[in-house]
LOTITOR-938351 format. One record per residue (C-alpha): residue number from 1; x, y, z. Coordinates in nm, 2 decimals. Layout:
BEGIN
+-----+--------+--------+--------+
!  nr !     xx !     yy !     zz !
+-----+--------+--------+--------+
! NUM !      X !      Y !      Z !
...
+-----+--------+--------+--------+
END
This chain:
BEGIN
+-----+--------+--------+--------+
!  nr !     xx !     yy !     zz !
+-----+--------+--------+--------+
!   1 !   1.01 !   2.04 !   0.66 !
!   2 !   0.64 !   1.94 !   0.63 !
!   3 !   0.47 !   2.00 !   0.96 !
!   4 !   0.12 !   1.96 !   1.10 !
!   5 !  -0.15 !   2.19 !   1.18 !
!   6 !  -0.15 !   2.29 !   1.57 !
!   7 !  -0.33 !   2.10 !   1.76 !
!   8 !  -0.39 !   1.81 !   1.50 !
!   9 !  -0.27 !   1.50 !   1.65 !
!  10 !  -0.02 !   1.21 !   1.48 !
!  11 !  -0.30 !   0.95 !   1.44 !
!  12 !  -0.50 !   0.86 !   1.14 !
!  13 !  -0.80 !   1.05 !   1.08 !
!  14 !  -0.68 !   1.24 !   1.41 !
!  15 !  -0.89 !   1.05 !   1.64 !
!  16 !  -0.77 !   0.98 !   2.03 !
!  17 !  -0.59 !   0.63 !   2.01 !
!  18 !  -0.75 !   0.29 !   2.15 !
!  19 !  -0.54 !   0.10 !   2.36 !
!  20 !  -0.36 !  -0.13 !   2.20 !
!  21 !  -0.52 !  -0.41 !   2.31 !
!  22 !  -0.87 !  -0.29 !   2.21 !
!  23 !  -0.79 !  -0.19 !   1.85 !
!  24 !  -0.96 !  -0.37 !   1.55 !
!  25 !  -0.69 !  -0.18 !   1.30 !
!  26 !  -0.30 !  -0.10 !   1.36 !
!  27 !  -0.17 !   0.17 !   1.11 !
!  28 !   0.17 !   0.16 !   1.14 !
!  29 !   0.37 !   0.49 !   0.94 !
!  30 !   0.72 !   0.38 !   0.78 !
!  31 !   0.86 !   0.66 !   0.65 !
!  32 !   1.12 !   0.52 !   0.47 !
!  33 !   1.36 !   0.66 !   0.15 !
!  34 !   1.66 !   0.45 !   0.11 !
!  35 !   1.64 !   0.31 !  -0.27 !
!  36 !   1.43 !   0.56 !  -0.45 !
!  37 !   1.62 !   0.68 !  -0.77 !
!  38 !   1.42 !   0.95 !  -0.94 !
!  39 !   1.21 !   1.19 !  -0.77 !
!  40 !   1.23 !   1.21 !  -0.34 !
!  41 !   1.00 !   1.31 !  -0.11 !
!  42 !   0.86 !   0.98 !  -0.02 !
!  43 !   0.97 !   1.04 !   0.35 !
!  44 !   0.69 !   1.24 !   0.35 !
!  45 !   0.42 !   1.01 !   0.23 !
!  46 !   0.28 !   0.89 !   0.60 !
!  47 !   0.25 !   1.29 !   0.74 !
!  48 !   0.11 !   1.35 !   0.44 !
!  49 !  -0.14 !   1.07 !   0.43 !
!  50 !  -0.21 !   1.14 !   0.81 !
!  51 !  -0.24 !   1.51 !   0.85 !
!  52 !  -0.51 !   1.50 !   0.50 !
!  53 !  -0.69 !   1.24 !   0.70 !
!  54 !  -0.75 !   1.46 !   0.97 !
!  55 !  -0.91 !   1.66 !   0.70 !
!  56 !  -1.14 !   1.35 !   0.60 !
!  57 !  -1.54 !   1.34 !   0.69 !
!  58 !  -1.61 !   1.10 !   0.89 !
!  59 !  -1.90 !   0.97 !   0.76 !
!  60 !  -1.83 !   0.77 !   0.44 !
!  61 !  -2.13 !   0.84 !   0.18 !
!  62 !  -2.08 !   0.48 !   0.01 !
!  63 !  -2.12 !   0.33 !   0.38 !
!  64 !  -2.36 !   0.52 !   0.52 !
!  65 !  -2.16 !   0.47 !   0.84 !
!  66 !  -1.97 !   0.71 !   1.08 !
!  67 !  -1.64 !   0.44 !   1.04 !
!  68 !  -1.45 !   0.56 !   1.35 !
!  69 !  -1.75 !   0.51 !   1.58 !
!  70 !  -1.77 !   0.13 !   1.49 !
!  71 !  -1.37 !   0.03 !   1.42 !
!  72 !  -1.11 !   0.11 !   1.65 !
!  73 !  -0.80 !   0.24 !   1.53 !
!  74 !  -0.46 !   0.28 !   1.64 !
!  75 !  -0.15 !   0.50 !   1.50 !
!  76 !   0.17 !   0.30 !   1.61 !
!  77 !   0.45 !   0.59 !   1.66 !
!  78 !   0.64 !   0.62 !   1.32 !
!  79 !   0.91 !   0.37 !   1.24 !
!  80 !   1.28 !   0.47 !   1.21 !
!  81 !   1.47 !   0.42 !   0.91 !
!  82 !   1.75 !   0.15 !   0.93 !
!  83 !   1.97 !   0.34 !   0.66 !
!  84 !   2.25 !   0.10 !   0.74 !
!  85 !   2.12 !  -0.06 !   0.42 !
!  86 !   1.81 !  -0.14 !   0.27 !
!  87 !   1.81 !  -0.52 !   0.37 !
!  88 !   1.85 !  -0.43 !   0.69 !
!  89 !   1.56 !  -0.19 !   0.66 !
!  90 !   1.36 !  -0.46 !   0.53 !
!  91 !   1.45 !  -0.70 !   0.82 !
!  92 !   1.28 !  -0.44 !   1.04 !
!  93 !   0.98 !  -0.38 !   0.89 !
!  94 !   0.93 !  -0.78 !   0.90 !
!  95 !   1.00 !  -0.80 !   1.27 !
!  96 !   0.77 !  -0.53 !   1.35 !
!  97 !   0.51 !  -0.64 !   1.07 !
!  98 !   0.56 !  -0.96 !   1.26 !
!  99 !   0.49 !  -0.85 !   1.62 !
! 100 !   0.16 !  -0.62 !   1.51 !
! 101 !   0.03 !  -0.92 !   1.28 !
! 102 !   0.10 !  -1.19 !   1.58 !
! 103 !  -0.16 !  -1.00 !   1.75 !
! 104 !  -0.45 !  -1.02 !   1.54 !
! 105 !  -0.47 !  -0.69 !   1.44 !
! 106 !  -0.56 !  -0.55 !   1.13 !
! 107 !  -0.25 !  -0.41 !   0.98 !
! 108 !  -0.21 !  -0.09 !   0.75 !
! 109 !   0.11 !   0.04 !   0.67 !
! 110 !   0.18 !   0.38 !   0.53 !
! 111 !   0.49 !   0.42 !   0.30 !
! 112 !   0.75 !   0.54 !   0.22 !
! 113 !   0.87 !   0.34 !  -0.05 !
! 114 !   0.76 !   0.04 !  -0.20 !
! 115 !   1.05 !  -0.17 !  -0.07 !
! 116 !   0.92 !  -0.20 !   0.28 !
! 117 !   0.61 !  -0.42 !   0.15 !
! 118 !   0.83 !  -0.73 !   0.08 !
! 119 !   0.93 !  -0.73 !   0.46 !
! 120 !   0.54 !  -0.70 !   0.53 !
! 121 !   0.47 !  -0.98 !   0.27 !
! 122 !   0.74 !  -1.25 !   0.46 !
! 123 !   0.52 !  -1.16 !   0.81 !
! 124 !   0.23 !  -1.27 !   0.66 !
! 125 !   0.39 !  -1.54 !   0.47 !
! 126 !   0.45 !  -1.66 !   0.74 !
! 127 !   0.14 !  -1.64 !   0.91 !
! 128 !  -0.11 !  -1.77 !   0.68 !
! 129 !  -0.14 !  -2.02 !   0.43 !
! 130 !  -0.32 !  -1.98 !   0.10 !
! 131 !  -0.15 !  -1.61 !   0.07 !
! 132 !  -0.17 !  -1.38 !  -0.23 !
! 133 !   0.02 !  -1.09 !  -0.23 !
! 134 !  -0.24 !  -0.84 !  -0.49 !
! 135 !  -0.01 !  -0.58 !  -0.63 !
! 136 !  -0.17 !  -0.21 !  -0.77 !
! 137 !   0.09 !  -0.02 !  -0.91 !
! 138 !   0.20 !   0.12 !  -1.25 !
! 139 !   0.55 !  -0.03 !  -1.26 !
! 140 !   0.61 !  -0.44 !  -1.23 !
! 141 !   0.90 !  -0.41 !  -1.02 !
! 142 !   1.01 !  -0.70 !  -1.09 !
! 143 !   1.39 !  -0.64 !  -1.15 !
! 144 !   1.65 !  -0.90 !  -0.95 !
! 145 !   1.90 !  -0.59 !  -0.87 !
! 146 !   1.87 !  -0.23 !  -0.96 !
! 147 !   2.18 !  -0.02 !  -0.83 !
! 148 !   2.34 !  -0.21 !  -0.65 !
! 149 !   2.07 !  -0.41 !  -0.44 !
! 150 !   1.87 !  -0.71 !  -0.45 !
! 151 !   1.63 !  -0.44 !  -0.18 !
! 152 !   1.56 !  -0.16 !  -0.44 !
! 153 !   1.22 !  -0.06 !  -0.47 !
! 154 !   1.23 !  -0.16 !  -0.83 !
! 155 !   1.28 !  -0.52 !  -0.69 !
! 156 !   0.99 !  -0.51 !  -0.43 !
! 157 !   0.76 !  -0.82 !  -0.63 !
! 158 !   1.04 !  -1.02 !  -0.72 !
! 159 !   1.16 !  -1.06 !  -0.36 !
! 160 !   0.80 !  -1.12 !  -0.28 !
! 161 !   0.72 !  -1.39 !  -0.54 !
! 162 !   1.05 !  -1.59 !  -0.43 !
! 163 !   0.86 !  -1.63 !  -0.08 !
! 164 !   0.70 !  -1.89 !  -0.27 !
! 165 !   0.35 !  -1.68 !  -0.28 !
! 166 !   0.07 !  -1.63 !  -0.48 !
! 167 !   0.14 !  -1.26 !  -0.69 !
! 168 !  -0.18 !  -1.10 !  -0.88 !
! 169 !  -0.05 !  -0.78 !  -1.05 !
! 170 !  -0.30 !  -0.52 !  -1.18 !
! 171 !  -0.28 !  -0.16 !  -1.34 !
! 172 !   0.05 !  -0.27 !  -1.47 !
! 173 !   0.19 !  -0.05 !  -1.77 !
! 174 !   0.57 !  -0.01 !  -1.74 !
! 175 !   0.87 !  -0.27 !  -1.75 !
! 176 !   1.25 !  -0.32 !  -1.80 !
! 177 !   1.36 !  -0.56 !  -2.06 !
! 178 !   1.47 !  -0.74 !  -1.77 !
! 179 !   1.18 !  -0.75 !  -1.61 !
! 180 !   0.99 !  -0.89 !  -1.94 !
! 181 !   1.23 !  -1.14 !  -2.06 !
! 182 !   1.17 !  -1.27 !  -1.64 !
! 183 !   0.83 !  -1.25 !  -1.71 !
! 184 !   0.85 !  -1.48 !  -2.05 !
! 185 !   1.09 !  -1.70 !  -1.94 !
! 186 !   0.92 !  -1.79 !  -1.58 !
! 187 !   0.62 !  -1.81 !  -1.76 !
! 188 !   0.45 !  -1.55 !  -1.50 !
! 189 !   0.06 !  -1.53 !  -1.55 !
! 190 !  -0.15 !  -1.31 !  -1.38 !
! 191 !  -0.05 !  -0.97 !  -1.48 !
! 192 !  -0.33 !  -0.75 !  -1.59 !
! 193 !  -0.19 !  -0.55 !  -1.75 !
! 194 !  -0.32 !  -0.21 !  -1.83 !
! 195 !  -0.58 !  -0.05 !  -1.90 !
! 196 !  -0.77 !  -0.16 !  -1.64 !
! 197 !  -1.14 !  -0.31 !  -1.77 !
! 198 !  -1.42 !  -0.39 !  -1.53 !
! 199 !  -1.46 !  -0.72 !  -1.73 !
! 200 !  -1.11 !  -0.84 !  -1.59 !
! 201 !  -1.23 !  -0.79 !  -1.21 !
! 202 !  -1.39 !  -1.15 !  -1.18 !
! 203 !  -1.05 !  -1.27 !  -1.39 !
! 204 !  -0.87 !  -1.08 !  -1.07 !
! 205 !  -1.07 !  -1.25 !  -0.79 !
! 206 !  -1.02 !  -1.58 !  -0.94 !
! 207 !  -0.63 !  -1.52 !  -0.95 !
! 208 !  -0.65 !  -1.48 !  -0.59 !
! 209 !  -0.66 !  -1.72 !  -0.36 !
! 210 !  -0.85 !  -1.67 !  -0.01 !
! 211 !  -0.59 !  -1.49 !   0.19 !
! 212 !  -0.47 !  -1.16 !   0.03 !
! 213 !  -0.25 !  -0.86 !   0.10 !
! 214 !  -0.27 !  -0.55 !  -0.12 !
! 215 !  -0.02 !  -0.36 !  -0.15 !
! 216 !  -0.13 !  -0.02 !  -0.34 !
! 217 !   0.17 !   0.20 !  -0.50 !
! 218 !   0.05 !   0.54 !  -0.55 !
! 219 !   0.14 !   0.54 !  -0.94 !
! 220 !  -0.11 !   0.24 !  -0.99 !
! 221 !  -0.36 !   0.55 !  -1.05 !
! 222 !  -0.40 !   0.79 !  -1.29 !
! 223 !  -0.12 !   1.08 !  -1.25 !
! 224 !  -0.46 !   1.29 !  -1.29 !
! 225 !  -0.59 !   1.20 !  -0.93 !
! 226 !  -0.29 !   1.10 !  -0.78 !
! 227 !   0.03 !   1.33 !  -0.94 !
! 228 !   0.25 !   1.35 !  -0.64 !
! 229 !   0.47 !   1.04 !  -0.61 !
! 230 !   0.79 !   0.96 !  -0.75 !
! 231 !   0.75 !   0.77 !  -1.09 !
! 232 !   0.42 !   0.84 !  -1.25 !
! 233 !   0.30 !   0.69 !  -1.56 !
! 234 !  -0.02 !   0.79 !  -1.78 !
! 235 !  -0.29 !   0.58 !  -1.79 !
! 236 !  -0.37 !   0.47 !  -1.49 !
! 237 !  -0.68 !   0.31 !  -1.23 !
! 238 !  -0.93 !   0.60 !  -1.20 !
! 239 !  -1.15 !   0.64 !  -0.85 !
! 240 !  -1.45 !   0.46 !  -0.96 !
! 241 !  -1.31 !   0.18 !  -1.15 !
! 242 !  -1.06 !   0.11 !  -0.83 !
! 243 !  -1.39 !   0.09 !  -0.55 !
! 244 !  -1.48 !  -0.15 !  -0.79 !
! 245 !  -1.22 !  -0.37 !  -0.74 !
! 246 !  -1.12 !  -0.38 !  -0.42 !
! 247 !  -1.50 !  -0.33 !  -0.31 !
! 248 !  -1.55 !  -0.67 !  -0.44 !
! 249 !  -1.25 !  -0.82 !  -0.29 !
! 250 !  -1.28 !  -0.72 !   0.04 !
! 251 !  -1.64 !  -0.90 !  -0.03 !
! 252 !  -1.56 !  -1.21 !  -0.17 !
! 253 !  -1.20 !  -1.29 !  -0.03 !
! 254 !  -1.04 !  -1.23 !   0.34 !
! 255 !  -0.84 !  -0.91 !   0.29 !
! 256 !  -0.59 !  -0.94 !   0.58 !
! 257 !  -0.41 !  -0.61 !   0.55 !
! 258 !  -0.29 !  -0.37 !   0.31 !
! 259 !   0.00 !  -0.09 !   0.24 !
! 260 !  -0.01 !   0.23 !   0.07 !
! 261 !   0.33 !   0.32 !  -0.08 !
! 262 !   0.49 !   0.60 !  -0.29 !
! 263 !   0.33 !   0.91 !  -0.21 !
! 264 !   0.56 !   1.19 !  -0.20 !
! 265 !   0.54 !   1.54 !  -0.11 !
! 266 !   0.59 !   1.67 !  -0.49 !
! 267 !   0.20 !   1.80 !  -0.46 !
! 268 !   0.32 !   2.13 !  -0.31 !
! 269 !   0.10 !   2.32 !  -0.04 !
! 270 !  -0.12 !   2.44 !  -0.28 !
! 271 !  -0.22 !   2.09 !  -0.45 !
! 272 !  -0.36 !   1.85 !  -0.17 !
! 273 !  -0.53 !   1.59 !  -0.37 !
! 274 !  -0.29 !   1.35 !  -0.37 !
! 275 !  -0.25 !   1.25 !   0.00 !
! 276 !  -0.67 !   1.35 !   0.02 !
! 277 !  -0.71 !   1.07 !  -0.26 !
! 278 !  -0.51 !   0.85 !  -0.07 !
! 279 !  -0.62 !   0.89 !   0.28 !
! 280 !  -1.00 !   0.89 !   0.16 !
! 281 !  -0.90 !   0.51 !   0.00 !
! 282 !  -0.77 !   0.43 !   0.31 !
! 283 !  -1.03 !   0.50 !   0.53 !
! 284 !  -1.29 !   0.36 !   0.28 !
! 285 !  -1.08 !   0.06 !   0.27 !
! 286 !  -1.09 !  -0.04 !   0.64 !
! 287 !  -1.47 !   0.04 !   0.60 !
! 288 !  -1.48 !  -0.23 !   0.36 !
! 289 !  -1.28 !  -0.47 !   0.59 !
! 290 !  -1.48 !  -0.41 !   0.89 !
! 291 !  -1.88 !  -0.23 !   0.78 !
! 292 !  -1.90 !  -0.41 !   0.45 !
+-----+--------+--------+--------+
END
């Protein structure tokens, strides 16, 4: 079992909480591992995230800001998995997702796996018109049923596209037959597929419409900054190229929330970067939101 450092408390970037009331940000850990089907250990991903946050300056040298002295930010207690079955997991996440978004907070979950984002997606679906659900991740996942369940991970954007919502899906480099004959047959557009060019970020932006959710699988990026998640494939979004993107859409479009899914605890003691990597984006990300 993966514990903390004594004395390091459960909250992101191990700050005192706000009350709730107060907070500009809600980050809300799911630590859920129902569907995954190849390597475990995403259970782990929001301790991970959390306790290498704790770790994190800061002061963000892009900003030039201290971030947790301007935005308030809460840790929600962790949720419990509904392993009853994953629907009913994903009914959950909704109904909280629903209660946190209801209150005009911002909202970042922490996966867990990537299932959990499609009860996030029907909150905000729900909320706000003009949605698009902006997908980073290496795999489509856009398979109807993968064993046994319309609620696998692997089916994550195709539950979320039947909400009748704008999809953008970048960084994307591996796909079922299934999943391409879908593709082909709906006549699905914007998929950038990979490799990622800075040309195609304006292409991206325009794809979106003013609302947007990201929802950021840790095998979007390159196994060589992020190695430690369940399904990684080569050739993914590097650091720079990434803060380039979603820099520029946190800019230019209303970025209402985000998740960060699929990290697992693979990394080992010894190899930290993929929950630093990952907590770093995270904090730089509400700095975008909120300091930009």
């Amino acid at each position: 079992m993966i514990k903390y450092k004594v004395g390091v408390p459960f909250t992101f970037m191990g700050c005192e909480n706000p009350k709730l009331d107060a907070a500009d940000v809600v980050v809300l850990p799911i630590p859920y591992e129902g569907t995954v089907h190849y390597k475990g250990g995403t259970r782990f991903g929001p301790q991970l995230i959390i306790n290498a946050s704790c770790q994190t300056e800061s002061f963000d040298c892009e900003l030039k800001k201290e971030i947790i002295e301007q935005v308030k930010i809460f840790t929600a207690p962790k949720m419990e998995s509904n392993l009853s079955s994953p629907k009913n997991m994903i009914d959950d996440v909704y109904k909280a997702a629903k209660q946190i978004i209801a209150m005009d907070k911002f909202l970042v979950v922490l996966g867990g796996e990537h299932s959990i984002s499609s009860g996030v997606a029907k909150a905000y679906c729900e909320k706000l018109k003009n949605l698009t659900v902006l997908q980073i991740d290496a795999h489509a996942d856009l398979r109807d049923e993968y064993e046994s369940t319309k609620y696998n991970h692997a089916c994550t954007m195709r539950r979320i596209r039947e909400l009748g919502v704008n999809v953008v899906q970048v960084s994307i480099r591996s796909c079922s037959l299934e999943e391409h004959e879908y593709i082909k047959k709906d006549r699905i557009k914007n998929i950038f597929w990979a490799p990622f060019k800075k040309e195609q970020i304006n292409d991206i932006i325009n794809a979106c419409t003013e609302n947007i959710y990201i929802t950021i699988d840790a095998d979007g990026f390159d196994p060589s900054i992020i190695p430690a998640t369940g399904s990684p494939v080569p050739g993914g979004l590097q650091w720079y190229e990434s803060l380039d993107l979603l820099r520029k859409l946190f800019k230019e479009k209303n970025v209402v929330g985000f998740d960060f899914v699929e990290l697992s605890s693979k990394g080992g003691q010894q190899d930290t970067r993929s929950e630093d990597t990952a907590a770093t984006l995270i904090y730089r990300l509400i700095g975008y939101k909120f300091l930009r």
